[in-house]
C-alpha positions as CSV (number, residue, x, y, z in Angstrom):
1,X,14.4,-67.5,13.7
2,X,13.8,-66.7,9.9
3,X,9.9,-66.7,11.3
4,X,9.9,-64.4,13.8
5,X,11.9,-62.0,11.4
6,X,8.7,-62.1,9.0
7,X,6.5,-61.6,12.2
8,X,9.0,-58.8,12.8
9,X,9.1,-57.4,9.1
10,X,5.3,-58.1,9.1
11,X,4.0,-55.9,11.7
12,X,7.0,-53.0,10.9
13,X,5.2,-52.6,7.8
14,X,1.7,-52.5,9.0
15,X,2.7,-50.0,11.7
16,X,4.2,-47.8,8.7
17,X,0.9,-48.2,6.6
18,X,-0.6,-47.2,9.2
19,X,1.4,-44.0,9.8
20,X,1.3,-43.1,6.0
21,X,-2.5,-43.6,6.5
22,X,-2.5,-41.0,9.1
23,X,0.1,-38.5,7.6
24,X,-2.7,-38.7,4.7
25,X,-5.8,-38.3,7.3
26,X,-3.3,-34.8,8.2
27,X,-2.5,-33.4,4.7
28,X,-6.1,-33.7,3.8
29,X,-7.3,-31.6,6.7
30,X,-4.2,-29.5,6.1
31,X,-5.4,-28.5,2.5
32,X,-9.0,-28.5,3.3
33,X,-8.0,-25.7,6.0
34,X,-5.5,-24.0,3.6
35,X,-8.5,-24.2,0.9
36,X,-10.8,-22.8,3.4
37,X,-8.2,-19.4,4.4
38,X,-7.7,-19.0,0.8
39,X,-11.4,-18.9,-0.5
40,X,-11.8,-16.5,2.8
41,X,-9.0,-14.1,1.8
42,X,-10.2,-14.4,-2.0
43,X,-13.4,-12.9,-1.0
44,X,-12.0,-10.2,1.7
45,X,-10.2,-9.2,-1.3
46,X,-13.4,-8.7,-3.4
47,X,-14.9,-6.5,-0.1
48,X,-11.6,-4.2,-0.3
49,X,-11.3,-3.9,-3.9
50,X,-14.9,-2.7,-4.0
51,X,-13.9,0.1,-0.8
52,X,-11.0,1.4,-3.9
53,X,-12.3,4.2,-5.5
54,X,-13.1,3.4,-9.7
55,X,-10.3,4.5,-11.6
56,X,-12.9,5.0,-14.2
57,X,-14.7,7.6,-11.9
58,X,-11.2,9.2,-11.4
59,X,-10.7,9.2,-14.7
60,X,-13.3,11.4,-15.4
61,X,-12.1,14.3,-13.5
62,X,-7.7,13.0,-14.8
63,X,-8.0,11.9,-18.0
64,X,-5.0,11.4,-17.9
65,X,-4.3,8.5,-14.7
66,X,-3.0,5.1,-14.1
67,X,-2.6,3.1,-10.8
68,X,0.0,0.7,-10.5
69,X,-1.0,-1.8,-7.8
70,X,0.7,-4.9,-7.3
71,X,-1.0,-6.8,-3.6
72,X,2.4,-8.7,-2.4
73,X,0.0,-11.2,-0.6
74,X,-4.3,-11.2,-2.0
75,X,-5.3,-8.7,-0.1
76,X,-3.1,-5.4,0.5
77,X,-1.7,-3.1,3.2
78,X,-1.5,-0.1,0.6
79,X,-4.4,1.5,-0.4
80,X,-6.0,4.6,-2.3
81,X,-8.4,7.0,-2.0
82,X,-10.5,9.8,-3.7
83,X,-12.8,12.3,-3.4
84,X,-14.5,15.7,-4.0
85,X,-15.3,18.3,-1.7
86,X,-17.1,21.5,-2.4
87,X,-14.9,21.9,-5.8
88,X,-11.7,20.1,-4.7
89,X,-10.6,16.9,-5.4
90,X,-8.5,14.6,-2.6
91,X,-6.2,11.9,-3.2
92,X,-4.5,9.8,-0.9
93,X,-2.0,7.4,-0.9
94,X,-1.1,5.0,2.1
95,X,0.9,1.7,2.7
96,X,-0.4,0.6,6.5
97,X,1.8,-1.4,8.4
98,X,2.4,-5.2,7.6
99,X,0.8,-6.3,4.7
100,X,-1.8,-9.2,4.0
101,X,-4.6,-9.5,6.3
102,X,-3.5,-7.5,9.3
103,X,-2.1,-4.8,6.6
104,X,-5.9,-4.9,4.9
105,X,-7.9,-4.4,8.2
106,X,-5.5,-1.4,9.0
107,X,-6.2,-0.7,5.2
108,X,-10.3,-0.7,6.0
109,X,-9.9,1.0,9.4
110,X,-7.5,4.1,7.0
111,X,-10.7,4.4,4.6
112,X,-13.4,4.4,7.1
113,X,-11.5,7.5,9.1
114,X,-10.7,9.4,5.7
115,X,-14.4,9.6,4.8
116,X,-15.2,10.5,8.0
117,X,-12.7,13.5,8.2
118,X,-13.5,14.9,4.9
119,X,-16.6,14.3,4.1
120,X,-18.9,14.3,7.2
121,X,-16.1,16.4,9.6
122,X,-15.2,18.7,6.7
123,X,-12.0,19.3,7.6
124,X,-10.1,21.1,4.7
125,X,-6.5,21.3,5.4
126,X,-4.3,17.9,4.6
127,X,-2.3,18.4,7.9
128,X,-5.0,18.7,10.1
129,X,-6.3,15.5,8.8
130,X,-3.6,13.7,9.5
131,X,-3.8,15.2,12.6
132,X,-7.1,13.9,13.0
133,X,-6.5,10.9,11.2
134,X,-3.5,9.6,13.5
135,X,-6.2,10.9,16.7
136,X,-8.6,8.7,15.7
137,X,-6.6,5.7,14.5
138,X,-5.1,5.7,18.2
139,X,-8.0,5.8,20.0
140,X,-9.5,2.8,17.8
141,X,-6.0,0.5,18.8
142,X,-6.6,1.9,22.3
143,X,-2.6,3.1,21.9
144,X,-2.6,5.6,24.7
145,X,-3.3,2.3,26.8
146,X,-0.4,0.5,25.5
147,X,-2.5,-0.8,22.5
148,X,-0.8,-1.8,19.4
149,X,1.9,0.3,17.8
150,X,0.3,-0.3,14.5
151,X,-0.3,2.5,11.8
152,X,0.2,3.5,8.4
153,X,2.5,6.5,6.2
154,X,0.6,8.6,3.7
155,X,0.8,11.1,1.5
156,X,-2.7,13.0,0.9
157,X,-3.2,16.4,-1.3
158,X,-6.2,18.3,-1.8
159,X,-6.2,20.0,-5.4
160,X,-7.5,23.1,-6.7
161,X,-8.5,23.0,-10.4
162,X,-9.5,26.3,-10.7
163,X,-5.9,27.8,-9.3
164,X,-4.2,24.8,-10.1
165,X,-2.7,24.4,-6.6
166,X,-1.6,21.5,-4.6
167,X,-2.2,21.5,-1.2
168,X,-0.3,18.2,0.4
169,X,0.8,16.7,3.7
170,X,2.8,13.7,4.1
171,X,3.2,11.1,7.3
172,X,7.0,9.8,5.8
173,X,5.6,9.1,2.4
174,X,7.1,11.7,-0.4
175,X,5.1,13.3,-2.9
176,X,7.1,13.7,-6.9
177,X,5.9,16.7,-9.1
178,X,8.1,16.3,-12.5
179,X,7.6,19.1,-15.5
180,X,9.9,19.2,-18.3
181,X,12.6,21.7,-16.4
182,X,12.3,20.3,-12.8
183,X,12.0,17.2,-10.6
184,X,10.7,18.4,-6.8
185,X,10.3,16.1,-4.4
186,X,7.9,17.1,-1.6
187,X,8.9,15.1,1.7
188,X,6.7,14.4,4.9
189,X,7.1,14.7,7.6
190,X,9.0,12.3,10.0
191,X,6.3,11.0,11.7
192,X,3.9,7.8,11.2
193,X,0.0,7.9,11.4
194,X,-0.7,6.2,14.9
195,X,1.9,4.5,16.5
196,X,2.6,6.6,19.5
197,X,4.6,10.2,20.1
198,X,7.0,12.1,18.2
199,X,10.7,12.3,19.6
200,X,9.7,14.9,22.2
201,X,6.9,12.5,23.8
202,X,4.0,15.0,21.8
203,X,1.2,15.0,19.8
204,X,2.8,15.8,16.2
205,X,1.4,18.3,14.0
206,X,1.3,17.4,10.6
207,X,2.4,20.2,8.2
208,X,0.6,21.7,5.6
209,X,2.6,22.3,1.9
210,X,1.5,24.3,-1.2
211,X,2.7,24.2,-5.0
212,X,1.2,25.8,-7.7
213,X,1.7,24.0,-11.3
214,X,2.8,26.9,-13.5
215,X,3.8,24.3,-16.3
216,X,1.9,21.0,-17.1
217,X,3.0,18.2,-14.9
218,X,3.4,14.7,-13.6
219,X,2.4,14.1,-10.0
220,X,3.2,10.6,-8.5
221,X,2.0,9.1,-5.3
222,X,3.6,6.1,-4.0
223,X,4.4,3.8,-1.4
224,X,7.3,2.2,-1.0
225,X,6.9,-1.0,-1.9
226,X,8.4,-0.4,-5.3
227,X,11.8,1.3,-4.4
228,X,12.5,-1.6,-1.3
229,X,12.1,-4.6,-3.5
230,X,15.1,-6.9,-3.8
231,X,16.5,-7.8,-7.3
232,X,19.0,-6.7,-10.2
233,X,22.3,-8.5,-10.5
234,X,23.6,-8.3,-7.1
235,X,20.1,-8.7,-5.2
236,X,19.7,-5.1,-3.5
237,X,17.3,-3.1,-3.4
238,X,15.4,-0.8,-6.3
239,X,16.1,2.6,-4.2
240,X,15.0,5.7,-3.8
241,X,17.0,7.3,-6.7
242,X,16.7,4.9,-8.9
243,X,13.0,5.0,-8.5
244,X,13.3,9.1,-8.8
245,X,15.0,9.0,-12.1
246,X,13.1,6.3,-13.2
247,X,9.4,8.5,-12.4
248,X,11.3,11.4,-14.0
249,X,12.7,9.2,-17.3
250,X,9.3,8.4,-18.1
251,X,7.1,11.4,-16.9
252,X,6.7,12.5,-21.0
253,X,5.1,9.1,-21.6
254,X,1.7,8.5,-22.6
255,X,0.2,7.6,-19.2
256,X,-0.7,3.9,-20.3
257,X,2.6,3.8,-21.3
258,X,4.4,4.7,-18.1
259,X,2.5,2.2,-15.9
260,X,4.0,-0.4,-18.7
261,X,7.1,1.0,-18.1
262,X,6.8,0.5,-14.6
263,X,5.7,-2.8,-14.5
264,X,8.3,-4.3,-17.2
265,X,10.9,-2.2,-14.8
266,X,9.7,-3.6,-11.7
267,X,9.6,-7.0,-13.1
268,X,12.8,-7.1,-14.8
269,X,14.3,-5.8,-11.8
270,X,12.8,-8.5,-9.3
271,X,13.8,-11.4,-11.4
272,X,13.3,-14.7,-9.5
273,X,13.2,-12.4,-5.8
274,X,10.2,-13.2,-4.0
275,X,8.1,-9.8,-4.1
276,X,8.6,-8.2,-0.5
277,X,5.8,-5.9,-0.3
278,X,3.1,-4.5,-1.4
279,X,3.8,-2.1,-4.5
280,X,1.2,1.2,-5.1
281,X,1.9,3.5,-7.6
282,X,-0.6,6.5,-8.6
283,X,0.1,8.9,-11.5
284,X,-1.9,11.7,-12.9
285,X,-1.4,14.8,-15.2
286,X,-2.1,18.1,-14.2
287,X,-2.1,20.6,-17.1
């Protein structure tokens, strides 16, 4: 009896070697694979970061610029972009939907369309390129065939230096313009880049705004990445106002200064919370 329980014992143990041998042959291949994705997405980060435009070229036409950009993942649903054109200067700001890798390809598909609007279509109005913009990225998801539903918000102006005019259009993203007397926020309109119809079953047409700076200002695009993170002392979101006063409590601020600002803010405010998005925030002053 007491032998056939060693047998017993015996061969229960080799079987579980055996197993734990196996599990081992599967984590191995597991973090070989997981290695593999992450050296991928390390260098389709390196390719998008080099489609961003320099924020040392930008600098040279804003001295006075900063970009706050925080990827929630390696590579990033929210982008930027910049131009000129024939004496103007463009700046965009989107946050394409999903983030990581399906948010970066809808992030290269956003850039590719933008240069191709402005630059070789020459369209000069921000609403009509929108317009065009939210065309083109529904015939590239084939969404009129009952493609994907997949698009991005922005918020794109074209500035005048010369008259020192801001001409803007915004797919739900909001535009802030802060001067010492005044905080205006500049909304877009309720409609999405791609993604199908607005609530009448049309094409939208994207809107076209103007502001002339009388005074020297702040002008902050953004996604909203920042104002939905999780955090503070009850575990809710930033907000909207909070993130308004915040822009407007610090809009004085040397420019380095604010994006520190932002980021001690952002990270005192996110604590242990696991970051939820992706966070863009652009900044420049127009005097």
């Amino acid at each position: 009896m007491l032998e056939a329980n060693e047998r017993t014992l015996r061969f229960t143990n080799q079987a579980l070697e055996q197993k734990g041998q196996e599990l081992e042959a599967v984590n191995q291949q597991i973090a070989e694979k997981n290695k593999n994705i992450t050296a991928s997405i390390n260098y389709a980060q390196r390719i998008q970061e080099a489609l961003l435009p320099l924020e040392a070229e930008m600098k040279v036409v804003f001295p006075e610029l900063f970009i706050f950009y925080h990827p929630r993942d390696i590579v990033s649903g929210d982008f930027y972009w910049f131009t000129e054109q024939e004496g103007n200067y463009w700046l965009a700001v989107a946050d394409c939907t999903g983030h990581g890798v399906p948010g970066a390809f809808m992030s290269m598909i956003g850039h590719a369309f933008l240069k191709q609007i402005i630059q070789v279509q020459k369209i000069t109005e921000p609403g009509q390129v929108l317009n065009e913009l939210s065309e083109q990225v529904r015939k590239a998801l084939h969404q009129d065939l009952g493609g994907s539903k997949d698009g991005m918000e922005m918020v794109i102006c074209k500035i005048d230096p010369q008259s020192k005019t801001i001409h803007s259009a915004g797919a739900v993203s909001t535009m802030l313009l802060v001067d010492a007397q005044n905080l205006l926020l500049i909304p877009g309109d309720r409609q999405s880049i791609g993604g199908g119809y607005d609530f009448r079953g049309e094409r939208h047409q994207f809107i076209n705004r103007t502001h002339t700076c009388a005074h020297p200002s702040m002008l902050y695009l953004f996604s909203d990445g920042f104002q939905d993170q999780f955090g503070g002392e009850r575990g809710r979101k930033f907000g909207k106002n909070r993130f308004y006063e915040l822009l407007q409590k610090i809009h004085h601020e040397p420019i380095e200064r604010q994006k520190r600002m932002l980021d001690q803010a952002f990270t005192n405010w996110q604590r242990d919370n696991r970051q939820i998005d992706d966070v863009l925030v652009l900044g420049l002053k127009l005097s």
